[in-house]
N, CA and C of each residue as an Amber inpcrd file, in Angstrom:
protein
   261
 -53.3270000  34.6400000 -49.8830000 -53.3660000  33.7060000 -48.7800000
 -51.9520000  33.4150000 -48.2880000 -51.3440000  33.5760000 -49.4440000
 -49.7370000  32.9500000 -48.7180000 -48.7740000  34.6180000 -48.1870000
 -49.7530000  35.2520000 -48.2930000 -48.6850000  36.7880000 -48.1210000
 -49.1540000  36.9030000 -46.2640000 -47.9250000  37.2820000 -45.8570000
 -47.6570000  37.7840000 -44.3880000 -48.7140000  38.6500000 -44.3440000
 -49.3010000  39.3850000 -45.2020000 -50.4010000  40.7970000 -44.8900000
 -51.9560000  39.9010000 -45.1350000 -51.8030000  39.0940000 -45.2370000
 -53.0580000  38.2060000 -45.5840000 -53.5100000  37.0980000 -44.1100000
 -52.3870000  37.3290000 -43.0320000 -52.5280000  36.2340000 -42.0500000
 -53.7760000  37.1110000 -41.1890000 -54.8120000  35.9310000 -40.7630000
 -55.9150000  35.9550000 -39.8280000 -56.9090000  36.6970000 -40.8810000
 -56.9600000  36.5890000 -42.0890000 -57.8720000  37.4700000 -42.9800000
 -58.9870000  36.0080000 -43.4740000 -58.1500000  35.0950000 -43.6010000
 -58.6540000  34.3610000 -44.1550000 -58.9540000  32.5460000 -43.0150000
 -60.2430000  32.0820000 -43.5570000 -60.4180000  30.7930000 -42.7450000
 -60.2400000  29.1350000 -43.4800000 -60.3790000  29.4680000 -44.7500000
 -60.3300000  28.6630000 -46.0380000 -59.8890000  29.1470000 -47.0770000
 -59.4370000  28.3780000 -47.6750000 -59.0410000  28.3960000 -49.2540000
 -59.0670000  27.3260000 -50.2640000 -59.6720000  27.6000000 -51.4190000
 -59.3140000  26.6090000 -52.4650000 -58.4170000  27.1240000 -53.1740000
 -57.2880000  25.6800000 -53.3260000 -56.1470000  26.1190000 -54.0210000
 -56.2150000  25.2320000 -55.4060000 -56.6650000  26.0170000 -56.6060000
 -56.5360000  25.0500000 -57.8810000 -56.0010000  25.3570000 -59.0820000
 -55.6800000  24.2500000 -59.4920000 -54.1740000  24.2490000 -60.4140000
 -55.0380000  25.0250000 -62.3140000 -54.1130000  26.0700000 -62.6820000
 -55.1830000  26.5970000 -64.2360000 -56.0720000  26.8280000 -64.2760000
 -56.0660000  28.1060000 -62.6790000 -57.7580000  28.5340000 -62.9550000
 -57.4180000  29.9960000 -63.4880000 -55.9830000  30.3700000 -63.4840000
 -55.6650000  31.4830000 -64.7440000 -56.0810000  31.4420000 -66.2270000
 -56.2820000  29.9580000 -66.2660000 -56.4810000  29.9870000 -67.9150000
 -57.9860000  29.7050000 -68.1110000 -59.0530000  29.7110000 -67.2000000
 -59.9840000  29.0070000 -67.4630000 -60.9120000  30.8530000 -67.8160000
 -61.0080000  30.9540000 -68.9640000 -61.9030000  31.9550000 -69.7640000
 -63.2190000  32.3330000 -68.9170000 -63.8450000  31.5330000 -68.1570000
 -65.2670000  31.7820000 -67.6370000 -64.5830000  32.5580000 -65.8550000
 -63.5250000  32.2860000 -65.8070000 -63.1700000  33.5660000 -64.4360000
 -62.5210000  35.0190000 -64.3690000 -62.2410000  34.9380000 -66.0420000
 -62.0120000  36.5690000 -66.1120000 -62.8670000  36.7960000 -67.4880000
 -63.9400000  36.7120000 -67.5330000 -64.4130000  37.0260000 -68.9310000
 -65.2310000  38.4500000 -68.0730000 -66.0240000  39.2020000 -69.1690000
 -66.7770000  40.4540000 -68.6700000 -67.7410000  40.3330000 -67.6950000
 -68.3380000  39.2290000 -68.1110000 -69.8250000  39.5770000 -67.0600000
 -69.7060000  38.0260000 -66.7100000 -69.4370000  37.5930000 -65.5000000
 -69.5720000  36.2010000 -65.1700000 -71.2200000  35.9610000 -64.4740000
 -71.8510000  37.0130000 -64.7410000 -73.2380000  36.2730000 -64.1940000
 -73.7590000  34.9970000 -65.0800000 -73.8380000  34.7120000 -66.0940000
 -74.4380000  33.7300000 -66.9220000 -73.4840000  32.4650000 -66.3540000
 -72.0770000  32.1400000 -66.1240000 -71.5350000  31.0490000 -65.1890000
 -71.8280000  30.8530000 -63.8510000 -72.0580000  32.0090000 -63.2340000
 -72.6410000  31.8420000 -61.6970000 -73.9150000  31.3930000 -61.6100000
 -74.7760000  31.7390000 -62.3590000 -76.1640000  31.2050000 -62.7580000
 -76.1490000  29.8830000 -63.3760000 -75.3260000  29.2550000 -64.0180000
 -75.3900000  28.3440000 -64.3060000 -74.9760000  27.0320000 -63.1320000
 -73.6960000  27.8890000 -62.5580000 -73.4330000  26.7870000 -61.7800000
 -74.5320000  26.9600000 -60.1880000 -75.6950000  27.9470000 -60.5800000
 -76.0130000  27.7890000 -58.8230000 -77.4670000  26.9900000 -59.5460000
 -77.6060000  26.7630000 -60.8250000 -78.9350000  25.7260000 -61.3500000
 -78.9060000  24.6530000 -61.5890000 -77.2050000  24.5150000 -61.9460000
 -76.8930000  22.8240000 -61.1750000 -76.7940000  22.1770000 -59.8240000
 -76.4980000  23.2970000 -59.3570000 -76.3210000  23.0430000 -57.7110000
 -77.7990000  23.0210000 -56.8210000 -78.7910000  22.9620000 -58.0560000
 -80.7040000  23.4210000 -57.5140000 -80.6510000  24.6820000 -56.6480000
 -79.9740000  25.3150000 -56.8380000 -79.7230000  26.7510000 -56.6050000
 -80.9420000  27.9900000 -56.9580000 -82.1370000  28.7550000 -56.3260000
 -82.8660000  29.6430000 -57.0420000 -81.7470000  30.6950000 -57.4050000
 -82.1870000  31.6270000 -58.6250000 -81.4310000  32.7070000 -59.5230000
 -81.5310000  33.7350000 -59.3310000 -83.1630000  34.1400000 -58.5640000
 -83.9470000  35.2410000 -58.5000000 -82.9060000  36.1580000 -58.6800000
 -82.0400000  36.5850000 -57.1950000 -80.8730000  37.7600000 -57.3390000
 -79.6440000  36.8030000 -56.8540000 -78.8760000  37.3460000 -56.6070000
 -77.1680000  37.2210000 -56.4110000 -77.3500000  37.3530000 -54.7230000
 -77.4530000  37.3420000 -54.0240000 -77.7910000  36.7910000 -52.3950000
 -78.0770000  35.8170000 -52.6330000 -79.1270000  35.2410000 -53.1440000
 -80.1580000  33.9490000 -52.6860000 -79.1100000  33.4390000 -53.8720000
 -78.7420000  32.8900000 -54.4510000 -77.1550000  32.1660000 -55.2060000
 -76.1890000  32.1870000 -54.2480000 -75.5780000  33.0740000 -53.8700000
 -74.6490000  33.1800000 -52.6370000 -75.2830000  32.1420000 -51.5650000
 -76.1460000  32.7430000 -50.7500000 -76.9880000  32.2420000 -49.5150000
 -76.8260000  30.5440000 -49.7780000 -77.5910000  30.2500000 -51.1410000
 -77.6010000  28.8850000 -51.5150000 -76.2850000  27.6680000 -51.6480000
 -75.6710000  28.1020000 -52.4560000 -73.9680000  27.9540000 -52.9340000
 -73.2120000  27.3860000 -51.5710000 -73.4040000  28.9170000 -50.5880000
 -72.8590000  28.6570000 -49.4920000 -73.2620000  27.0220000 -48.3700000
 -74.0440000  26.6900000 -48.5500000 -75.1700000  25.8660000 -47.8170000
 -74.3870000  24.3410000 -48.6430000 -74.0500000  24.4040000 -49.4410000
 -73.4360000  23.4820000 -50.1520000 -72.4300000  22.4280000 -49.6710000
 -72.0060000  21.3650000 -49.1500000 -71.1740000  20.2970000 -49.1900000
 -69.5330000  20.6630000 -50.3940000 -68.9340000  19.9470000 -49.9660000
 -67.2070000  20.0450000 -50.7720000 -68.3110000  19.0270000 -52.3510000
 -68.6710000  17.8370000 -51.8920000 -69.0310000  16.7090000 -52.4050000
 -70.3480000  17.2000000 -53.4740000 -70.9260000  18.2270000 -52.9130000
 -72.1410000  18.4420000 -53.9120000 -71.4170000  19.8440000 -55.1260000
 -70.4270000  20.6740000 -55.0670000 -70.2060000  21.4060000 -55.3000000
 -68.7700000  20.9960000 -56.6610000 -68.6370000  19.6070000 -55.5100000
 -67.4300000  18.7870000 -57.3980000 -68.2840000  18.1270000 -58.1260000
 -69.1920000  17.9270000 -57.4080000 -70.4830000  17.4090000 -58.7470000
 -71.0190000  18.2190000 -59.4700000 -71.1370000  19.3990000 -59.1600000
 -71.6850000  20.4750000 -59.9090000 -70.5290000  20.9780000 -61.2930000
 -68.9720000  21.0300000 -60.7200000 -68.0200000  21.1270000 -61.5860000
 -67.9960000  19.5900000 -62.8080000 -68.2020000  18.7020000 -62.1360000
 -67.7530000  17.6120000 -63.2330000 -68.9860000  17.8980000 -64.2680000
 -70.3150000  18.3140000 -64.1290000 -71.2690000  18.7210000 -64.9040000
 -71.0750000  19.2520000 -65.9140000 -70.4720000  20.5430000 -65.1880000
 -70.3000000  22.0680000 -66.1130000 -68.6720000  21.1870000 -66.9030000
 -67.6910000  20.2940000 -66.4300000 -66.5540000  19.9340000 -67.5550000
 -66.5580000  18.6860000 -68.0590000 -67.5020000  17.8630000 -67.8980000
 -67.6990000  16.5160000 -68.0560000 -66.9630000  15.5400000 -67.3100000
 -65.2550000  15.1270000 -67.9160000 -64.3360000  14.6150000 -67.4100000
 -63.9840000  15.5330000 -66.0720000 -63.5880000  15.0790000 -65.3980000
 -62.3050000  15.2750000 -64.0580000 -61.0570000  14.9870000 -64.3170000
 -60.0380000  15.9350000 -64.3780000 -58.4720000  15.7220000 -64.1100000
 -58.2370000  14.9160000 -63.1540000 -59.3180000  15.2210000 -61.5600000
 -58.7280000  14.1160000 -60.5120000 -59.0740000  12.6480000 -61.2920000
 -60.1270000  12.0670000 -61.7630000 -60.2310000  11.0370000 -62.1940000
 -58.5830000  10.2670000 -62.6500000 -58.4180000  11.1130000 -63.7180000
 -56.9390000  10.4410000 -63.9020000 -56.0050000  10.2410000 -62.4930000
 -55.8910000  11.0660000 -61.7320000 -54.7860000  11.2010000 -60.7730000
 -54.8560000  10.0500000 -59.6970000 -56.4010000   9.5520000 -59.3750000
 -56.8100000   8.6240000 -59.1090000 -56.4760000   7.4680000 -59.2480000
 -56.6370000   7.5350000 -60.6020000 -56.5690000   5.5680000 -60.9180000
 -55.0560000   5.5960000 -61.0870000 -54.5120000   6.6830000 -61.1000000
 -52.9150000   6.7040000 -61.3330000 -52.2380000   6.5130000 -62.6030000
 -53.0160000   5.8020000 -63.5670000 -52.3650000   5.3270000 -64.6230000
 -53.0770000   6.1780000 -66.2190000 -52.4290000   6.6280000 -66.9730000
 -52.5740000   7.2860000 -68.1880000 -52.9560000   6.3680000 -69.2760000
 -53.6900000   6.4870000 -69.8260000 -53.6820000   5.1570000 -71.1000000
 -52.5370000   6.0630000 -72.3360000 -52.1220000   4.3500000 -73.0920000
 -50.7170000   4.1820000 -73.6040000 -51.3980000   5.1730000 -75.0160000
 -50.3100000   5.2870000 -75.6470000 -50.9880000   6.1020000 -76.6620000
 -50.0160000   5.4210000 -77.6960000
């Protein structure tokens, strides 16, 4: 997205922080995470279109609800209230 050979290719982007480290985006077969996250999202499974098709149809707002599911906590939560508890 940020490369000169990438301009007018693209209309959106999500830009998020340690999604290099997150195991479920380069593991072998990510169908069992895509399936998971399109059955939280009340997503049908049948094939990989109708997940797509569905997914797509989705809100910003219904789609971080689906993430706080699949991680429980939110990082934004903290960033939010601004303040860290003391340790």
């Amino acid at each position: 997205v940020l490369s000169p050979l990438a301009k007018n290719l693209f209309h959106r982007a999500i830009s998020q922080s340690s999604v290099v480290f997150n195991p479920c985006l380069y593991g072998k077969d990510p169908r069992p995470v895509a399936k998971k996250v399109a059955v939280l999202a009340g997503c049908k499974t049948t094939t990989s279109a109708a997940m797509v098709h569905c997914l797509r149809q989705k809100t910003e707002e219904e789609l971080l609800k689906v993430t706080l599911k699949m991680v429980g906590v939110s990082i934004l939560v903290a960033f939010t209230l601004g303040t860290w508890p003391k340790a």
